[in-house]
N, C-alpha and C positions, 0 to 999 in steps of 0.2 A: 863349522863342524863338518864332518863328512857324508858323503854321498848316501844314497840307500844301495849300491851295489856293494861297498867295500864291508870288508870285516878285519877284524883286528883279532890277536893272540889273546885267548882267556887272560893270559897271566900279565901281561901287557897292560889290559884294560883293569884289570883290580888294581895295578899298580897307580895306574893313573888317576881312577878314581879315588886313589887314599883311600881303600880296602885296607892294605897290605905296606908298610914301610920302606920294602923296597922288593924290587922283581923276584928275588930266589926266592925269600919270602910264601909271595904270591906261587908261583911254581908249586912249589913243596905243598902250599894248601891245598892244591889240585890233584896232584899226587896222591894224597892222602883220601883224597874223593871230598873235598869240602865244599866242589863248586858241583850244582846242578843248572841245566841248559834245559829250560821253556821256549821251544820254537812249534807255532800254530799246536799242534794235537801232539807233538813228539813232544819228550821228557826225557830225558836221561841224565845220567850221573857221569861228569866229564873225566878222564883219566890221563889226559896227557895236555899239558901247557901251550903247547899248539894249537889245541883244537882253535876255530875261527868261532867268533861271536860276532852279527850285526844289528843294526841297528833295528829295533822291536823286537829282541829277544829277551825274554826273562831267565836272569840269574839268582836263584839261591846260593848264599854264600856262607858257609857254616866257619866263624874266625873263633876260636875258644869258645866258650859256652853259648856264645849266641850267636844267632839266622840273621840277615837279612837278606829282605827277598826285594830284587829294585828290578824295574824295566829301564833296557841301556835305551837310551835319548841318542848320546853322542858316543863318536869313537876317542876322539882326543888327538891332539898332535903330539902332547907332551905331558908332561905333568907337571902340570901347575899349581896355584894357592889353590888353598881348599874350596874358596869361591867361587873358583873356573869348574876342576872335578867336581862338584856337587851337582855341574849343570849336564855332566854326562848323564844321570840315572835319575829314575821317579820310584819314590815308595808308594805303596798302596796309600799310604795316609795321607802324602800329596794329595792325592786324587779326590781324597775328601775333601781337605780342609784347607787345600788350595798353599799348603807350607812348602818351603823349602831345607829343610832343616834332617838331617839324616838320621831316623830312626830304626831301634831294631825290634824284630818281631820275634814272636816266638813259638 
């Protein structure tokens, strides 16, 4: 995985995580304001595909009717089986029950 200095493109990273089926996609979500950026005490609502995301940052990701809110793990080299992407992000419910398996909140 990638360093703790780098960061990668919001839209990039939903893509490779298998948020999003493919980049414009992802893009267009952002755009729309679908993704929100949890770094330390700051919060905001992301507005352009660009923005950079690293590693220990929380993403709320609003895909049609439903949220999911994951902390990015990994940046990704690529986008791989959904085996690999799942190992980018932690849901809160990881954290409970120690799963790896992607669910959504609400």
């Amino acid at each position: 995985m990638s360093g703790t200095g780098e960061s990668v493109r919001v839209d990039v990273w939903m893509w490779r995580a298998r948020f999003f089926k493919t980049r414009a996609l992802a893009a267009r979500a952002v755009e729309d304001g679908a993704a929100r950026l949890a770094r330390g005490a700051e919060s905001r609502t992301l507005a352009k595909p660009s923005a950079q995301i690293r590693l220990g940052d929380g993403l709320t990701i609003r895909r049609n009717d439903k949220f999911y809110t994951v902390q990015v793990l990994g940046l990704g080299a690529r986008r791989g089986p959904a085996s690999e992407a799942r190992l980018l992000y932690a849901t809160a419910e990881d954290a409970l029950d120690g799963g790896h398996q992607a669910r959504q909140t609400d």
